[in-house]
N, C-alpha and C positions, 0 to 999 in steps of 0.2 A: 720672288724675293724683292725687298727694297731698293730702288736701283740709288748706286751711290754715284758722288759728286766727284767729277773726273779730275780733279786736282787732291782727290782723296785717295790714300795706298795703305786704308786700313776699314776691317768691317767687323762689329759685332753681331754674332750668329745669335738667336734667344729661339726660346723655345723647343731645344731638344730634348733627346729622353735621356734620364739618365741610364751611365754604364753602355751604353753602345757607341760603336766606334762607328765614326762618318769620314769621308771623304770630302775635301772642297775642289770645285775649280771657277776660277774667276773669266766673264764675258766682257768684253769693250764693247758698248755700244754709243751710235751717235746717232743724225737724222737720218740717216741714208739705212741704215738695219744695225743688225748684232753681225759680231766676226767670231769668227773661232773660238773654243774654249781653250783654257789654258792647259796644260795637262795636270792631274789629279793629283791632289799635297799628297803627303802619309798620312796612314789610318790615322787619325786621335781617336779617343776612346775618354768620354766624360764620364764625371767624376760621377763617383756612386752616390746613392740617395735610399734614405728609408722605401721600403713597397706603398705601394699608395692602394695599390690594386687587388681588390680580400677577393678569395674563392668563391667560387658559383656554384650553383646546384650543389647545395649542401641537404646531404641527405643521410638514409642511412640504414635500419631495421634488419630485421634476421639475424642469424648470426643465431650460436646456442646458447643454452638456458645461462643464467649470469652472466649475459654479456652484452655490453652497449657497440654496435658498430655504426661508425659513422661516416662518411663519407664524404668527396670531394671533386670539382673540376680542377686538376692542377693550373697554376699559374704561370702561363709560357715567358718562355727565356727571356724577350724583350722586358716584360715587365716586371722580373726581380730586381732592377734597379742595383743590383750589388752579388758580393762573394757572399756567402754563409749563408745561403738563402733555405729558411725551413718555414715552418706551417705551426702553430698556435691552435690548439686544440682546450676548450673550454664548453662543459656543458653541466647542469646543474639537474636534479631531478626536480618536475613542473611544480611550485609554490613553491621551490626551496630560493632561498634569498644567497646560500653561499656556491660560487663557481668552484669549481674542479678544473685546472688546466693543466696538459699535457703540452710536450715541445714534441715534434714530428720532424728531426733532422734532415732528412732525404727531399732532393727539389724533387724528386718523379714520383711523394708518396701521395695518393690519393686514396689512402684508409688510414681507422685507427681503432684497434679495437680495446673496449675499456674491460677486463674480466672484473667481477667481484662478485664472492657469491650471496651478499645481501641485497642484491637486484633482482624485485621479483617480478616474474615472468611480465610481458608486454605492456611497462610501466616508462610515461614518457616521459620524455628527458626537453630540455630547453638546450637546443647545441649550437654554436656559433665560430665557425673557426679563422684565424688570421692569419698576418704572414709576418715574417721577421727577415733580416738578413746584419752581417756587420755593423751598418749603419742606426738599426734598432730597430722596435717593433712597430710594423705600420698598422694598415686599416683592417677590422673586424669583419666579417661578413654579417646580415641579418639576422637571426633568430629563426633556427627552423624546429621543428618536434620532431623528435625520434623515438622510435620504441625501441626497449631492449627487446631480445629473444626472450623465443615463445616454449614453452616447458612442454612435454607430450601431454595427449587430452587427458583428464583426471576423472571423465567420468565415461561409463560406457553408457552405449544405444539405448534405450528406453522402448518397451513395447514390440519386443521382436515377437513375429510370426512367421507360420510357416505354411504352406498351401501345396498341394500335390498337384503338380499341372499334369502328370505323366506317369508311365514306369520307370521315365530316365529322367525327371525333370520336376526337381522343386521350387518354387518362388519364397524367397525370402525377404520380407519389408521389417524397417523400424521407425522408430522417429528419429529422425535427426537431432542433431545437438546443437544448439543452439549458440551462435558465439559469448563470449565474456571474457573475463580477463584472466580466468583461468583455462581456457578451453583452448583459448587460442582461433588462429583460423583450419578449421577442421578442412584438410586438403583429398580424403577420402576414406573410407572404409572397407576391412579385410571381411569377409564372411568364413566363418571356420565350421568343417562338418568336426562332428563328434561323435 
């Protein structure tokens, strides 16, 4: 800290954050060293201030068929800056020129999930989410892509065969399915006797 002028019995503090409460205590010092600290004022607690500080790791995907979810690193206590502190949720489907914003009341919410069922399956979204409190609405986080949820596969195996390894033992091969935006990401296949 700035050391002040010993005929001076007054200091401006700069640079805190706001909405947290601090502690002062003031030093004498001269050429010979520093003496004792004074003992500690009462808490203060500055004045609140818009969030400055938008969400990280904005993400999001899965979730079931018609649904956008989106995701979030919440924004720790020191840097809500204020009372009323919630999350700004805004995402637009990828070419579209108009946003869609949601409010997320809850400081401990790190999701949001958007139903609708004219969202089709694993189609991506432009998402960007921010912070608000009291004070008003602060900073935006980047532009990330999200996919909605993905619909069950719509088409079946292609080219199934079948081969007798044994008296107890048949091999069964297909061709796999290929990804797209209907298919989805294909996570395994049942084989069914019949």
């Amino acid at each position: 800290p700035e050391v002040v002028n010993g005929r001076t019995h007054k200091a401006t503090v700069v640079d805190l954050s706001p909405w947290v409460e601090y502690e002062f205590r003031v030093v004498a010092s001269n050429s010979v060293g520093i003496g004792e600290p004074s003992r500690p004022s009462a808490l203060l607690k500055t004045k609140a201030a818009v969030p400055v500080v938008a969400p990280t790791n904005v993400s999001g995907g899965g979730g079931s068929r018609s649904e956008l979810v989106i995701t979030w690193e919440p924004v720790s206590e020191e840097l809500q800056n204020g009372e009323g502190f919630g999350y700004i949720v805004m995402f637009r489907p990828l070419g579209s020129t108009t946003w869609t914003k949601a409010v997320v009341a809850s400081v401990e919410s790190s999701k949001y999930v958007y139903r609708n069922e004219s969202i089709a399956p694993l189609s991506p979204f432009e998402v960007k989410v921010g912070v608000y409190n009291n004070e008003g609405e602060g900073t935006l986080s980047s532009i990330s892509i999200v996919y909605s949820g993905e619909d069950e596969p719509q088409m079946a195996p292609a080219g199934t065969a079948a081969l007798s390894v044994s008296a107890a033992e048949v091999e069964v091969s297909w061709q796999p399915i290929a990804w797209n935006r209907h298919t989805g990401r294909v996570l395994g296949y049942e084989v069914r006797l019949g």
